[in-house]
PDB file of N, CA, C and O in Angstrom:
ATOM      1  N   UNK A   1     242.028 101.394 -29.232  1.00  0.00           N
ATOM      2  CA  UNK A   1     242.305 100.628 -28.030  1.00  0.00           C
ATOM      3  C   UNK A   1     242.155 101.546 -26.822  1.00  0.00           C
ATOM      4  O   UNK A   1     242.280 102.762 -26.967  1.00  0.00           O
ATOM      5  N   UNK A   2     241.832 100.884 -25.377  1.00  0.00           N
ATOM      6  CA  UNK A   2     241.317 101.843 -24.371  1.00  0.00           C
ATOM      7  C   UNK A   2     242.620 102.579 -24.124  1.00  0.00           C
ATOM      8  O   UNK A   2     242.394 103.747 -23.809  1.00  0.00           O
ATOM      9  N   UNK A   3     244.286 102.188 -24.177  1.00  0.00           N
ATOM     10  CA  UNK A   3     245.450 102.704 -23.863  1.00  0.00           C
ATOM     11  C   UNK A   3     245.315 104.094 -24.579  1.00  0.00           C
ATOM     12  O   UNK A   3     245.906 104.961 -23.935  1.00  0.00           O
ATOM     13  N   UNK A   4     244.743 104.546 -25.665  1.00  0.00           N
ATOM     14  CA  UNK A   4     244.922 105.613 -26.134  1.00  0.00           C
ATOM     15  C   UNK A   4     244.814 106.730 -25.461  1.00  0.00           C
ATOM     16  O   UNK A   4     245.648 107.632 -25.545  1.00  0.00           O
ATOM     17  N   UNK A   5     243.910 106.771 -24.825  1.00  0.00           N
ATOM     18  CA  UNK A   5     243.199 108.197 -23.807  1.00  0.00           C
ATOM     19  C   UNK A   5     244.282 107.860 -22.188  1.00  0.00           C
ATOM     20  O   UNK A   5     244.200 108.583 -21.196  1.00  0.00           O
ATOM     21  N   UNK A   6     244.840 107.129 -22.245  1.00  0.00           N
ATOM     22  CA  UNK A   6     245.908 107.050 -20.565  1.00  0.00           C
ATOM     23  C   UNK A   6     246.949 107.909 -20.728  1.00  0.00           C
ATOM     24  O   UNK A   6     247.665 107.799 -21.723  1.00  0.00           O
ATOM     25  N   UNK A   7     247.150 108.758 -19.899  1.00  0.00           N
ATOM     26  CA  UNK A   7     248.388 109.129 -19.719  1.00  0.00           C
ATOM     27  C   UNK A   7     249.210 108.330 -19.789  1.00  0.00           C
ATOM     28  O   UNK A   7     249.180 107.198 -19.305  1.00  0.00           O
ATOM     29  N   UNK A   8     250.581 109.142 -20.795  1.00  0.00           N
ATOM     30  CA  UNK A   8     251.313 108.287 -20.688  1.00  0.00           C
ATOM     31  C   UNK A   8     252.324 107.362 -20.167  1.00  0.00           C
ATOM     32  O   UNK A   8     252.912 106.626 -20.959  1.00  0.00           O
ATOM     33  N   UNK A   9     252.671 107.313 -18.491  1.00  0.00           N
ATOM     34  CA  UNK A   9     252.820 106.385 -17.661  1.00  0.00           C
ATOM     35  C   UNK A   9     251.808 105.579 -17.390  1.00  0.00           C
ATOM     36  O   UNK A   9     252.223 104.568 -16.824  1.00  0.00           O
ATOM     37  N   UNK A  10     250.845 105.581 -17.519  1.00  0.00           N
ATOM     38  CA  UNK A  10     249.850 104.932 -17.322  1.00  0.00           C
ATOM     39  C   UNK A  10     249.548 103.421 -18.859  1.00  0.00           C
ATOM     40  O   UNK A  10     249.226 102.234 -18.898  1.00  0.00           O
ATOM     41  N   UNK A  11     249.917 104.516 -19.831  1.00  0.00           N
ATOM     42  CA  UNK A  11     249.635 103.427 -21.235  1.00  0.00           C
ATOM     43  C   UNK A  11     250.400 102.738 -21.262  1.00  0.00           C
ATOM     44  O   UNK A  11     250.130 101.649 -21.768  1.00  0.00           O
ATOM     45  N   UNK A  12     251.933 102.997 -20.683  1.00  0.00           N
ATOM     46  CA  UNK A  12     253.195 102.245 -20.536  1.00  0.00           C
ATOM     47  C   UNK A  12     252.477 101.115 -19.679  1.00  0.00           C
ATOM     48  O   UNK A  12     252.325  99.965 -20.093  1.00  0.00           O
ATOM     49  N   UNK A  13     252.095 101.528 -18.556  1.00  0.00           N
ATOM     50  CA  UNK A  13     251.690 100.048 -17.485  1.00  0.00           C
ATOM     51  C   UNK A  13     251.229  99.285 -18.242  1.00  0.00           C
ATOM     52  O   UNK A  13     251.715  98.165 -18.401  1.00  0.00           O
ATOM     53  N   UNK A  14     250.230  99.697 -18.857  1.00  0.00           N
ATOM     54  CA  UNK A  14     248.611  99.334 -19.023  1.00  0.00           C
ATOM     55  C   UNK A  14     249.777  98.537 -20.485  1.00  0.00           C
ATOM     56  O   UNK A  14     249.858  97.325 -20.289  1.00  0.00           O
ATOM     57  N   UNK A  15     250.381  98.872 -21.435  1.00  0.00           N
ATOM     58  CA  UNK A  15     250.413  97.886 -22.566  1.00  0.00           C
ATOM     59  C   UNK A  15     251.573  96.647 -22.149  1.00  0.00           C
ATOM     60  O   UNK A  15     251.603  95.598 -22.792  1.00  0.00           O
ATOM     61  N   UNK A  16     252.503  96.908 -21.010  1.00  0.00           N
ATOM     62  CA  UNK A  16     253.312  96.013 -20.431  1.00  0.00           C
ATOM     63  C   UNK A  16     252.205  94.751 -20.146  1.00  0.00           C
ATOM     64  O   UNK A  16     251.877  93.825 -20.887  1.00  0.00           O
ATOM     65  N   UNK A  17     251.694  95.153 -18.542  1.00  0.00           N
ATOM     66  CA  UNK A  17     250.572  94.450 -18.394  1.00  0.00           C
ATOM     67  C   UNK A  17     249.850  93.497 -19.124  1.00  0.00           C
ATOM     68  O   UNK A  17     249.717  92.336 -18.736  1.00  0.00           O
ATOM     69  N   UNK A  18     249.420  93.897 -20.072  1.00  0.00           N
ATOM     70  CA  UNK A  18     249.016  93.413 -21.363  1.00  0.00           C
ATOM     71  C   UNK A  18     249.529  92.656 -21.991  1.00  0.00           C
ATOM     72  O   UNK A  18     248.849  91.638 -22.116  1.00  0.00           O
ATOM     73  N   UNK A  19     250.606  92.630 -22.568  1.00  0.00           N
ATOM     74  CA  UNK A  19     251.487  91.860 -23.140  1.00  0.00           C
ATOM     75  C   UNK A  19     251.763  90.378 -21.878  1.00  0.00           C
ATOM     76  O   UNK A  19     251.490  89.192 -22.058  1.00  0.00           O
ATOM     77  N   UNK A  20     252.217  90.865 -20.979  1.00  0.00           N
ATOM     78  CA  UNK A  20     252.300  89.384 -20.137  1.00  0.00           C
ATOM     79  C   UNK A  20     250.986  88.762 -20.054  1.00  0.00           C
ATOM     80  O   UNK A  20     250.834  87.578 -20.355  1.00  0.00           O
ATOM     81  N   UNK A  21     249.783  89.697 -19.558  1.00  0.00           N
ATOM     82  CA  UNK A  21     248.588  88.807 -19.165  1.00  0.00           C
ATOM     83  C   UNK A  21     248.306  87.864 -20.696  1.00  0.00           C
ATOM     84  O   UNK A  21     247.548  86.901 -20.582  1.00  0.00           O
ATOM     85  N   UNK A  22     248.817  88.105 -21.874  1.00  0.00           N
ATOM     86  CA  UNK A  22     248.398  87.493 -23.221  1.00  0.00           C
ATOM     87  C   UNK A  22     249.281  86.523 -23.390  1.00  0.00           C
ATOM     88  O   UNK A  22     248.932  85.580 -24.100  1.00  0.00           O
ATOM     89  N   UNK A  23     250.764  86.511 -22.728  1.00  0.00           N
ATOM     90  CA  UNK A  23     251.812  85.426 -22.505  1.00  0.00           C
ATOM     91  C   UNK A  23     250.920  84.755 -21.845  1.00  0.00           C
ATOM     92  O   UNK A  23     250.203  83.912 -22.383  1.00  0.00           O
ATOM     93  N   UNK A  24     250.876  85.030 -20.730  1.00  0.00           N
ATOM     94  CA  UNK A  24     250.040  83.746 -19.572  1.00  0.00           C
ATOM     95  C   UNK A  24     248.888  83.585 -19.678  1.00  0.00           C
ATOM     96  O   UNK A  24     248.257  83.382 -18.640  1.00  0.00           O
ATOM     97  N   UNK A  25     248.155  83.614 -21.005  1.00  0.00           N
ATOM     98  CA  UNK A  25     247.348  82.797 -21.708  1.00  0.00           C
ATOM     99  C   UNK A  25     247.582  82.098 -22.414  1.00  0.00           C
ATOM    100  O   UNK A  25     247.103  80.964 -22.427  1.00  0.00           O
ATOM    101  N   UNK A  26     248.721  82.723 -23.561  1.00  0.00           N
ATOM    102  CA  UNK A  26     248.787  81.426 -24.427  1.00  0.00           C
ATOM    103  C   UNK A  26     249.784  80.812 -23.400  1.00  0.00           C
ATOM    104  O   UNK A  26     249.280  79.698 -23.550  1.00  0.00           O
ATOM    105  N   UNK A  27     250.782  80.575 -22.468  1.00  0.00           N
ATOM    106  CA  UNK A  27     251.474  79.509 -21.855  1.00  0.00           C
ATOM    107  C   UNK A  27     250.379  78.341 -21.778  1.00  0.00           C
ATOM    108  O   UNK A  27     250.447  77.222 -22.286  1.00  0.00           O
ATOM    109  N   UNK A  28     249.211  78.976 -20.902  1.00  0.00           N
ATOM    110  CA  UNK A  28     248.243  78.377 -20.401  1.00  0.00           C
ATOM    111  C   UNK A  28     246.826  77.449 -21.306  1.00  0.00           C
ATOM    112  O   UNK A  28     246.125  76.494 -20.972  1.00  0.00           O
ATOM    113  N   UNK A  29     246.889  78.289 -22.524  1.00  0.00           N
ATOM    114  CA  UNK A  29     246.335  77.512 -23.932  1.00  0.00           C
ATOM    115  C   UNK A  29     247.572  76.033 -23.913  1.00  0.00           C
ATOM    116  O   UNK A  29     247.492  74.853 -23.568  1.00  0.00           O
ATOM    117  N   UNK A  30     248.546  76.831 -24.430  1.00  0.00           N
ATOM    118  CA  UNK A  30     249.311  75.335 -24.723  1.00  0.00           C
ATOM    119  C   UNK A  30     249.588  74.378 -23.625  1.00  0.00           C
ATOM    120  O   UNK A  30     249.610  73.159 -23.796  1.00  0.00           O
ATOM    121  N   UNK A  31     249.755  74.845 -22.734  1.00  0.00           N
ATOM    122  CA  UNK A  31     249.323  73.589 -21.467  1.00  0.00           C
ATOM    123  C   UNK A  31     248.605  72.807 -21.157  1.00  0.00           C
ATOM    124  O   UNK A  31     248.711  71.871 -20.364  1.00  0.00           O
ATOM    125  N   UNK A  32     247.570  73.250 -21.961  1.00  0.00           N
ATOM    126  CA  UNK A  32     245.832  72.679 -21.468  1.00  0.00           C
ATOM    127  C   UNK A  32     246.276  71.805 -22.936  1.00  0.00           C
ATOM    128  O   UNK A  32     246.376  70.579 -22.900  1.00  0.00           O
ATOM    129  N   UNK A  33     246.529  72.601 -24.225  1.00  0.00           N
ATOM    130  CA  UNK A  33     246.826  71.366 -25.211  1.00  0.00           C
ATOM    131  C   UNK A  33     247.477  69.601 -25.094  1.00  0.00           C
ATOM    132  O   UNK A  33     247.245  68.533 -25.659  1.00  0.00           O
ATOM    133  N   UNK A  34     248.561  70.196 -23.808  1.00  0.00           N
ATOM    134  CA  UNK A  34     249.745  69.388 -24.244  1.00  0.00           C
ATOM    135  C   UNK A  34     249.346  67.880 -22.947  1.00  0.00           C
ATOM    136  O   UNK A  34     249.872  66.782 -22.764  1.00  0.00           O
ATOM    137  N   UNK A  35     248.019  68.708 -22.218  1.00  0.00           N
ATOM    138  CA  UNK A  35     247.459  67.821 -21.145  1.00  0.00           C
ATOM    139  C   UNK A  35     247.896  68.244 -19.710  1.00  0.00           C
ATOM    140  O   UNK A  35     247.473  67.686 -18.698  1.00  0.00           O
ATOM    141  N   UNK A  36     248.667  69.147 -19.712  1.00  0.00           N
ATOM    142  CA  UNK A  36     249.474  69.049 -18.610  1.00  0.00           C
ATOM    143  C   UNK A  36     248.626  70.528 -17.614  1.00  0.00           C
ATOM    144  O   UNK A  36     247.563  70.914 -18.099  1.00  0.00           O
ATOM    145  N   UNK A  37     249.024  71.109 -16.578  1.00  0.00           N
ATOM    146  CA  UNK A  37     247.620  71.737 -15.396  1.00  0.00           C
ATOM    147  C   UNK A  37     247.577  71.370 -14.903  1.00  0.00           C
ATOM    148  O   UNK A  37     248.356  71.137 -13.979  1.00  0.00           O
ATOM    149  N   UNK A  38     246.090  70.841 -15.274  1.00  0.00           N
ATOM    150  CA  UNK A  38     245.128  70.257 -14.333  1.00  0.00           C
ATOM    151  C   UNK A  38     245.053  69.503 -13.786  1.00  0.00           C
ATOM    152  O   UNK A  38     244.444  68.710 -14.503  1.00  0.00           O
ATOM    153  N   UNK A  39     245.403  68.632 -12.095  1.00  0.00           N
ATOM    154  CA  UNK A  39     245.437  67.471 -12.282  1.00  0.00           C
ATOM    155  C   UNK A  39     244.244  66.809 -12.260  1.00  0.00           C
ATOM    156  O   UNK A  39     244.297  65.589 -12.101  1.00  0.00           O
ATOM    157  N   UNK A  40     242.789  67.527 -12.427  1.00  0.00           N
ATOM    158  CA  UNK A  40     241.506  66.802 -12.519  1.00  0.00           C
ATOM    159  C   UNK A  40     241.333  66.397 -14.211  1.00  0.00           C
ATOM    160  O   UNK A  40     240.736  67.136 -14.994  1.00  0.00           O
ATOM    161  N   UNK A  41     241.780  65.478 -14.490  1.00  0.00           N
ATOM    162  CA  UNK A  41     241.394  65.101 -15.905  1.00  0.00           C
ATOM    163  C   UNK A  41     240.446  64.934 -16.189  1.00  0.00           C
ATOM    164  O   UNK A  41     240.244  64.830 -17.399  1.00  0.00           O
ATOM    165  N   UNK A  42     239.283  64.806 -15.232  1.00  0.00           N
ATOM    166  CA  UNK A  42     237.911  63.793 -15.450  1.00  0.00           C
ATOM    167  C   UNK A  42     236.993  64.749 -15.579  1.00  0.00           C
ATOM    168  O   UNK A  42     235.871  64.262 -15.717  1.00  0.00           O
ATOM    169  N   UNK A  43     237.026  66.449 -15.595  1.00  0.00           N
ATOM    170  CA  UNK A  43     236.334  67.527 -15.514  1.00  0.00           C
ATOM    171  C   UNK A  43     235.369  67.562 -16.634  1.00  0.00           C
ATOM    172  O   UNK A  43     234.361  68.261 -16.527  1.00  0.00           O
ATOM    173  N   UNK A  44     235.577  66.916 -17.622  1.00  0.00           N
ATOM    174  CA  UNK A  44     234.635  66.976 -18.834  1.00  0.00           C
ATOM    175  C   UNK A  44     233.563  65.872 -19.013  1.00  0.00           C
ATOM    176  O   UNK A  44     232.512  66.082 -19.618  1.00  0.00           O
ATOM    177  N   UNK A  45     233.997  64.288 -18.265  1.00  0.00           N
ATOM    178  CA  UNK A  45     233.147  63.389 -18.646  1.00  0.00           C
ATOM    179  C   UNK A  45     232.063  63.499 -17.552  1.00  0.00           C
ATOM    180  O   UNK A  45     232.273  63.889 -16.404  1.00  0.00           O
ATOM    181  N   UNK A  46     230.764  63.066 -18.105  1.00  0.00           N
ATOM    182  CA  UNK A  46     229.956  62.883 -17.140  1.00  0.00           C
ATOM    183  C   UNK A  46     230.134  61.315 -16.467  1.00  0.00           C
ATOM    184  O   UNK A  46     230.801  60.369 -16.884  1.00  0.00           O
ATOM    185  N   UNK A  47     229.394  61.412 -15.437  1.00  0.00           N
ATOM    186  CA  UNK A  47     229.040  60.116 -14.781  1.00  0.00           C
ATOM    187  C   UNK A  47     227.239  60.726 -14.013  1.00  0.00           C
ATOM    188  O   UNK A  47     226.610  61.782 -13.934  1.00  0.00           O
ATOM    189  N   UNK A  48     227.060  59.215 -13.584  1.00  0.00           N
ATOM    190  CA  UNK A  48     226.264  59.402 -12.581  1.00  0.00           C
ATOM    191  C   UNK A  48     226.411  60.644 -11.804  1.00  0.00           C
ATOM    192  O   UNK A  48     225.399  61.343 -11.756  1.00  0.00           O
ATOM    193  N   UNK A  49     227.189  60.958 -11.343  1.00  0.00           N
ATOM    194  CA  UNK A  49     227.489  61.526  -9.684  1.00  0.00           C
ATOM    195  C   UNK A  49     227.219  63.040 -10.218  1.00  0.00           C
ATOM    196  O   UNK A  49     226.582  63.879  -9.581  1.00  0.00           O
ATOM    197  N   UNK A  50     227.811  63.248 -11.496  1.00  0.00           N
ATOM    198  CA  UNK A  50     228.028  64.395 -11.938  1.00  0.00           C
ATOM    199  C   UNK A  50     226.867  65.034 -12.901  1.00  0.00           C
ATOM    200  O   UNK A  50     226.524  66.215 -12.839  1.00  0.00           O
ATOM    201  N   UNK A  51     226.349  64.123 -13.748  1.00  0.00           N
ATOM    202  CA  UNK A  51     225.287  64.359 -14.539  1.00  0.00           C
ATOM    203  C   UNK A  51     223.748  64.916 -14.250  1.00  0.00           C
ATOM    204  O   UNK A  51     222.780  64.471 -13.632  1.00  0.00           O
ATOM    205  N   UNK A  52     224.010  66.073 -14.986  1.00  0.00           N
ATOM    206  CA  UNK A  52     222.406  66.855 -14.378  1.00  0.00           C
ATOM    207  C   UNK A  52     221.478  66.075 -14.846  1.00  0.00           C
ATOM    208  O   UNK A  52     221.605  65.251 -15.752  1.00  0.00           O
ATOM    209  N   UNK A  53     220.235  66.403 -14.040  1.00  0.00           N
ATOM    210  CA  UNK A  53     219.037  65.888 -13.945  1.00  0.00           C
ATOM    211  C   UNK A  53     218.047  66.125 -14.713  1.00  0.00           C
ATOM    212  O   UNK A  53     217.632  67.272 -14.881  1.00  0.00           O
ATOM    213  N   UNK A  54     217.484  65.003 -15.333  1.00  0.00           N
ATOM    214  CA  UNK A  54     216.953  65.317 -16.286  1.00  0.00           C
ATOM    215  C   UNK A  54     215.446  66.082 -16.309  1.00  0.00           C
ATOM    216  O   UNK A  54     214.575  65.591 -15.590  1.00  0.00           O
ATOM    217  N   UNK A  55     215.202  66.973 -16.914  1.00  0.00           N
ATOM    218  CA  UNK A  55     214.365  68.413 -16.531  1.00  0.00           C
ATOM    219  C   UNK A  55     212.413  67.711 -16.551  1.00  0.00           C
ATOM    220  O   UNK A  55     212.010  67.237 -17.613  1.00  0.00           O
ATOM    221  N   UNK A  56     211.693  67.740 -15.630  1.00  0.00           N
ATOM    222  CA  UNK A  56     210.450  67.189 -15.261  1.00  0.00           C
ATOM    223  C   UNK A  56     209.587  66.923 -17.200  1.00  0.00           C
ATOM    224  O   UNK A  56     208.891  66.031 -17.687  1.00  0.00           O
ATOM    225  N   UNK A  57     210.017  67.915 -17.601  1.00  0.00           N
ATOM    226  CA  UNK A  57     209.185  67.921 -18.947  1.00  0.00           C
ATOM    227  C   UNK A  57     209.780  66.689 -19.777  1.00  0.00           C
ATOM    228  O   UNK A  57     209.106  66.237 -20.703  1.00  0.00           O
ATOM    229  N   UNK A  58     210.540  66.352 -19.588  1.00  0.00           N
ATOM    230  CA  UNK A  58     211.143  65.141 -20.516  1.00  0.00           C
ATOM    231  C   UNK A  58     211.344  63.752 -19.781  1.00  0.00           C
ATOM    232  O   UNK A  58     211.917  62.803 -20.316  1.00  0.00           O
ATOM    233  N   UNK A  59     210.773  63.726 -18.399  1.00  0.00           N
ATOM    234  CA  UNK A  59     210.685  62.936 -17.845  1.00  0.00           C
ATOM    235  C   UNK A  59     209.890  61.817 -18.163  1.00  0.00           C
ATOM    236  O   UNK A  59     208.684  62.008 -18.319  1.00  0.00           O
ATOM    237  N   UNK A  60     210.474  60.390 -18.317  1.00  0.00           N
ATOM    238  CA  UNK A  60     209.048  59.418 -18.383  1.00  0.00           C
ATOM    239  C   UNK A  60     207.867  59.582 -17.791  1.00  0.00           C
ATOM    240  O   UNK A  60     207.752  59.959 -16.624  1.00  0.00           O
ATOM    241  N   UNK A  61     206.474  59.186 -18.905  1.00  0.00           N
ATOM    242  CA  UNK A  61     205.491  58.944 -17.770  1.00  0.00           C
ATOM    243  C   UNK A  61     205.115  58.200 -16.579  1.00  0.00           C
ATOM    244  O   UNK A  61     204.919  56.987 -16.643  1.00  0.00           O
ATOM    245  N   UNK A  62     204.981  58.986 -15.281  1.00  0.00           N
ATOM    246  CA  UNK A  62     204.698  58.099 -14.246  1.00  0.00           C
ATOM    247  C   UNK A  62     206.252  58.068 -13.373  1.00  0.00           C
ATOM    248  O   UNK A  62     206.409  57.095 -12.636  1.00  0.00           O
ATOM    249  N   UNK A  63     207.198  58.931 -13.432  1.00  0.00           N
ATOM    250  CA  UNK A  63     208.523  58.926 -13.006  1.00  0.00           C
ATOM    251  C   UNK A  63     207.706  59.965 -11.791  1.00  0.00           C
ATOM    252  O   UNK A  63     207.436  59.819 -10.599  1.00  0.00           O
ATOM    253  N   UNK A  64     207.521  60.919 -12.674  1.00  0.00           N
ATOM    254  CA  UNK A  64     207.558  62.403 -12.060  1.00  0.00           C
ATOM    255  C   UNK A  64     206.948  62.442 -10.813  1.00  0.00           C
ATOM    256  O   UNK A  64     205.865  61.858 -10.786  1.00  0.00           O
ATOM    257  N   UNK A  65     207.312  62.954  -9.767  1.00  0.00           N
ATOM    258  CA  UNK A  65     207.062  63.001  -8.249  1.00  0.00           C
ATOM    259  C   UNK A  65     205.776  64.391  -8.067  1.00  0.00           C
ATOM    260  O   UNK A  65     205.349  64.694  -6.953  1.00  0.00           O
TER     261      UNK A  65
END
């Protein structure tokens, strides 16, 4: 692990640090499980508005500009 070569006030930070930033992921995993965050729910479905365009090569014949 990179903590090995830190001095050791430094490995102290560095594995504290660590330990929370991996709490406030999984908090943040199970949040996203439980539905709760985000209040954009709709971030995954497409629509019209949102849906990329479909690429010239797969375009019908006679669409293409």
């Amino acid at each position: 692990m990179e903590a090995y070569n830190l001095p050791i006030g430094l490995r102290s930070w560095f594995t504290q640090r660590l330990i929370k930033q991996l709490e406030m992921e999984k908090e943040a995993i199970e949040n996203a499980s439980k539905g709760k965050g985000s209040s954009n729910s709709n971030t995954h479905t497409l629509t019209p508005n949102n849906a990329p365009s479909l690429p010239p090569q797969f375009a019908p014949p006679g669409s293409q500009k």
